[in-house]
C-alpha positions in Angstrom: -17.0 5.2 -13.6 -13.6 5.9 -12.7 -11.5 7.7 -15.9 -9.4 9.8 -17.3 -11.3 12.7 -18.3 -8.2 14.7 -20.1 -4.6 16.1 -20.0 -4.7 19.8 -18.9 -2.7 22.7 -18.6 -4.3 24.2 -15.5 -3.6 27.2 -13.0 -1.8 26.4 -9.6 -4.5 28.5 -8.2 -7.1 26.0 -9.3 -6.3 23.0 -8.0 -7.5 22.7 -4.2 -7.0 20.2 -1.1 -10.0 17.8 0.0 -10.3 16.5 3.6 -10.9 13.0 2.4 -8.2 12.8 0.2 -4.7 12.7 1.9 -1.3 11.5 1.3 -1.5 8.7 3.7 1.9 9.5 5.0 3.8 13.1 6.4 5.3 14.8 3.7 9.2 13.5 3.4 10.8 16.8 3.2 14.1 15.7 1.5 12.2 14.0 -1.0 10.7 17.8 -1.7 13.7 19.2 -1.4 14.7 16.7 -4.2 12.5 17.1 -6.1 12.0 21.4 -6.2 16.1 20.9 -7.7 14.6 18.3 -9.9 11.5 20.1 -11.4 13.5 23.8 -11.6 16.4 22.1 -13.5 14.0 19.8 -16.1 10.6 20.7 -15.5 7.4 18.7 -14.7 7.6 15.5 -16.1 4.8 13.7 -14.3 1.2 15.2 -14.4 -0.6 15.6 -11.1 -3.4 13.5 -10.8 -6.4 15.9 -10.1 -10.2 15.1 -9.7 -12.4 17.3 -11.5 -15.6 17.1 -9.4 -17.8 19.4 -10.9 -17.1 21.6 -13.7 -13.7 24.1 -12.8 -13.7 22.1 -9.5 -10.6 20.7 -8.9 -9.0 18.3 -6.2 -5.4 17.2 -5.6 -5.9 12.9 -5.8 -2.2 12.3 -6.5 1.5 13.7 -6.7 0.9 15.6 -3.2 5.1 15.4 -3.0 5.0 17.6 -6.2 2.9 19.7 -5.3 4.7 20.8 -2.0 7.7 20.8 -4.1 6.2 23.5 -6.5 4.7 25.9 -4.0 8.1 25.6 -2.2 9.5 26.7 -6.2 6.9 29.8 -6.2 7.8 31.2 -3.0 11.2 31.8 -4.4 10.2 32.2 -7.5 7.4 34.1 -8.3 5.6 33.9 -11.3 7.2 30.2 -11.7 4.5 27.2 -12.3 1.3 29.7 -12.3 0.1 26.9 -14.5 1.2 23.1 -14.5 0.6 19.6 -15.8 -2.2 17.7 -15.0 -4.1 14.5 -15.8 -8.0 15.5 -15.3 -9.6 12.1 -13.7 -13.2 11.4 -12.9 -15.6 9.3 -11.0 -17.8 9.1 -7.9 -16.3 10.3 -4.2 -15.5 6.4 -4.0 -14.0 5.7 -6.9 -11.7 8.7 -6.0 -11.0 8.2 -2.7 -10.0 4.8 -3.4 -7.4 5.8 -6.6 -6.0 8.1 -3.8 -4.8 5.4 -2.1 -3.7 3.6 -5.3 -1.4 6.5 -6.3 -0.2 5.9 -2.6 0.4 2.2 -2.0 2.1 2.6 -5.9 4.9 4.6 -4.7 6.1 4.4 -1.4 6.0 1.7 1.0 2.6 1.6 2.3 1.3 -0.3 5.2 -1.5 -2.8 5.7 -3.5 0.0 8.0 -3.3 2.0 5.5 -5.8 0.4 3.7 -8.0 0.0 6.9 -10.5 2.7 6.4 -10.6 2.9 2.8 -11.4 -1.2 2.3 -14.0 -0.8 5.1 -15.5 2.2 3.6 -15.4 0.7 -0.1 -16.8 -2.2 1.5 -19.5 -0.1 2.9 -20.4 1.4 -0.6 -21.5 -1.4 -1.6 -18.1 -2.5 -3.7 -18.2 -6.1 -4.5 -14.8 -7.9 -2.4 -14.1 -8.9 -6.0 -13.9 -5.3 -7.2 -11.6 -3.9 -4.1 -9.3 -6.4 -4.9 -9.1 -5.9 -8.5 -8.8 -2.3 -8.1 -5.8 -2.7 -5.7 -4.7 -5.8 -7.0 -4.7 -8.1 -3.9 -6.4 -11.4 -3.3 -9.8 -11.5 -2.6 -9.1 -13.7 0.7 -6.6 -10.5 1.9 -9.3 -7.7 1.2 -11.8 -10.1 3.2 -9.5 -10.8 6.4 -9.7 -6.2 6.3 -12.9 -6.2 6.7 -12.9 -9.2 9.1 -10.3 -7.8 11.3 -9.5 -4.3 11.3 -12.7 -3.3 12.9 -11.3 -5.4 15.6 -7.7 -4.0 16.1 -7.0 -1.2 19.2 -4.7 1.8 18.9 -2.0 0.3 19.8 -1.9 -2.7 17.5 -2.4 -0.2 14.8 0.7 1.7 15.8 2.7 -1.9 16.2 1.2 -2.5 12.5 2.0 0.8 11.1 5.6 0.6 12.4 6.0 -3.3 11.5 6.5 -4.0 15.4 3.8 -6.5 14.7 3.1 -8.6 11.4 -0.6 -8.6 10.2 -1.0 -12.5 10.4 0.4 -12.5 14.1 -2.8 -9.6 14.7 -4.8 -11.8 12.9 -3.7 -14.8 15.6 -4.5 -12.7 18.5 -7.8 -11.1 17.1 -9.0 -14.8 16.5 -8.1 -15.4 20.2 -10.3 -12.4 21.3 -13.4 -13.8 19.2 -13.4 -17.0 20.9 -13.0 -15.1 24.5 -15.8 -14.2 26.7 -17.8 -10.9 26.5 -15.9 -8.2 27.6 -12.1 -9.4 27.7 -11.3 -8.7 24.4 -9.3 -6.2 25.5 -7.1 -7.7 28.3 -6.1 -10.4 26.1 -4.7 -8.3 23.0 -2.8 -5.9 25.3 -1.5 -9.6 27.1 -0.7 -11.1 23.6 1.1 -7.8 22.5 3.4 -7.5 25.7 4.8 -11.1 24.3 8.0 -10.7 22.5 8.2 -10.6 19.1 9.0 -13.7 17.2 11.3 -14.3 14.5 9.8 -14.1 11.1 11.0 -14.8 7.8 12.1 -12.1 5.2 11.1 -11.3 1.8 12.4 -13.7 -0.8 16.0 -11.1 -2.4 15.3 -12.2 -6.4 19.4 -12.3 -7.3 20.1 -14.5 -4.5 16.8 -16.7 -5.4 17.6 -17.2 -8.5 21.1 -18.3 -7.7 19.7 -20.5 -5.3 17.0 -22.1 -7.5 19.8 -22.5 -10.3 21.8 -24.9 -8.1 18.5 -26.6 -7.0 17.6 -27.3 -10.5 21.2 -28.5 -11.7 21.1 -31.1 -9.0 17.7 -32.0 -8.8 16.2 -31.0 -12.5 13.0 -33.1 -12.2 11.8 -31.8 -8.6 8.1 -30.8 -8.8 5.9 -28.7 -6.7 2.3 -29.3 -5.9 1.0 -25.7 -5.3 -2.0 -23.6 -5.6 -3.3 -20.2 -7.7 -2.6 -18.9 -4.0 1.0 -20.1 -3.7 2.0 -18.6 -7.0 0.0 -15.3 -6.5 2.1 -15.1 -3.0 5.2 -15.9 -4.7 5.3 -13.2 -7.1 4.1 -11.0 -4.0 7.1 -12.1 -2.2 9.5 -11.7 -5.6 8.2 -8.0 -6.3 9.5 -7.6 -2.0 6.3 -4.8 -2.3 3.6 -4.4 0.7 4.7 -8.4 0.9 2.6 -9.3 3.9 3.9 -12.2 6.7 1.0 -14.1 5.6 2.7 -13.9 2.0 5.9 -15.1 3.2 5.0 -18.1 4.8 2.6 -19.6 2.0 5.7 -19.1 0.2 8.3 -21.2 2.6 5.8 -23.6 2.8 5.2 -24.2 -0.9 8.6 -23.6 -2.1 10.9 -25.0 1.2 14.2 -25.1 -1.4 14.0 -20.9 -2.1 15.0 -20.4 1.4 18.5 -21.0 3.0 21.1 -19.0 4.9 21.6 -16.8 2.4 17.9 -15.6 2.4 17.2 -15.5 5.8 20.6 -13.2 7.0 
């Protein structure tokens, strides 16, 4: 079971690199550049997340920024950080391999193919779908569509997905196409469907403006109800947070709640 074993004070040296566990994006150099001014002028406040496989075997799961940051800080200053911070986890390889990508998809903006392999794998573990979602705190019905689809997906609609050329429910539209296709042209008709231009999509609900806008709504119309779903409200407060907010997120929203959208949240 997944844990926190204990708070440590443990030697630089120690602390080691697995192949499996990654930052899931390159390394933003300004942010380590930040942050070596940060942690020389008020020291480590954050623990790095290690995994302590076996006894005195440790693996970097999270803070992979601070710890470029700190080797940067010992190369001009030696002697500095021989020892740091850390918060000791444990748990089986993929229990670990999926907090990795927790720690991730909690602090920067991570995309949906991100979470390809690791769902898939998890899902291969024999995770329940119930369990993956809870652990990354999505719907059960988006952890399913993973496993449906990304198998599915080519190269290049992982690079449009990565860059947010392409929206994850328009891949899910053309991989749906391929399904019902004959043997064999699978791939003819995604590369066909992704030469299409892009269409116009909807953006993430801005909370100041919302508010403001559901304000006026309910001054001139205070007894407007809303026949929604569990869904509709989970995809709401998606949408709100404006966090990994998927397409499919934003139009279970419009369609639910037509009033939070005007001009001013679609400039």
């Amino acid at each position: 079971m997944l844990a926190t074993k204990r708070y440590e004070y443990l030697s630089i040296e120690q602390i080691e690199f697995h192949h499996t566990l990654t930052n899931h994006r390159d390394l933003d150099r300004a942010k380590v550049a930040h942050l070596e001014r940060d942690i020389v002028a008020n020291g480590l406040f954050e623990p790095l997340v290690v995994w302590e496989r076996n006894n005195k075997e440790y693996y970097l799961v999270g803070g992979f920024h601070r710890m470029e940051a700190i080797q940067g800080i010992r190369q001009s200053n030696p002697g500095y950080f021989d020892r740091v911070d850390v918060r000791l986890v444990t748990g089986d390889p993929d229990e670990i391999k999926a907090l990795n990508l927790k720690l991730n998809s909690d602090r920067v903006d991570t995309k949906i193919t991100d979470y390809f392999q690791t769902v898939i794998y998890l899902n291969n573990a024999n995770w329940s779908r119930d369990r993956i979602a809870e652990f990354f705190d999505k719907s059960v019905s988006w952890i399913d569509d993973i496993i449906r689809y990304a198998p599915l997906t080519t190269e290049s609609m992982r690079e449009k997905l990565a860059s947010g050329e392409l929206s994850w429910t328009r891949a899910k539209e053309i991989l749906r196409k391929t399904l019902k296709a004959p043997a064999g042209n699978e791939k003819e008709i995604i590369e066909k469907e992704l030469s299409k231009p892009a269409r116009s999509v909807a953006k993430p609900l801005p909370i100041q403006k919302t508010i403001k806008h559901l304000s006026k709504s309910l001054s001139s119309d205070p007894k407007r109800t809303f026949n929604v779903s569990i869904q509709d409200i989970y995809a709401l407060l998606v949408t709100l947070r404006g966090k990994n907010v998927d397409q499919e997120d934003i139009d279970r929203v419009r369609n639910a709640f037509p009033i939070l959208w005007d001009e001013t949240n679609n400039s």
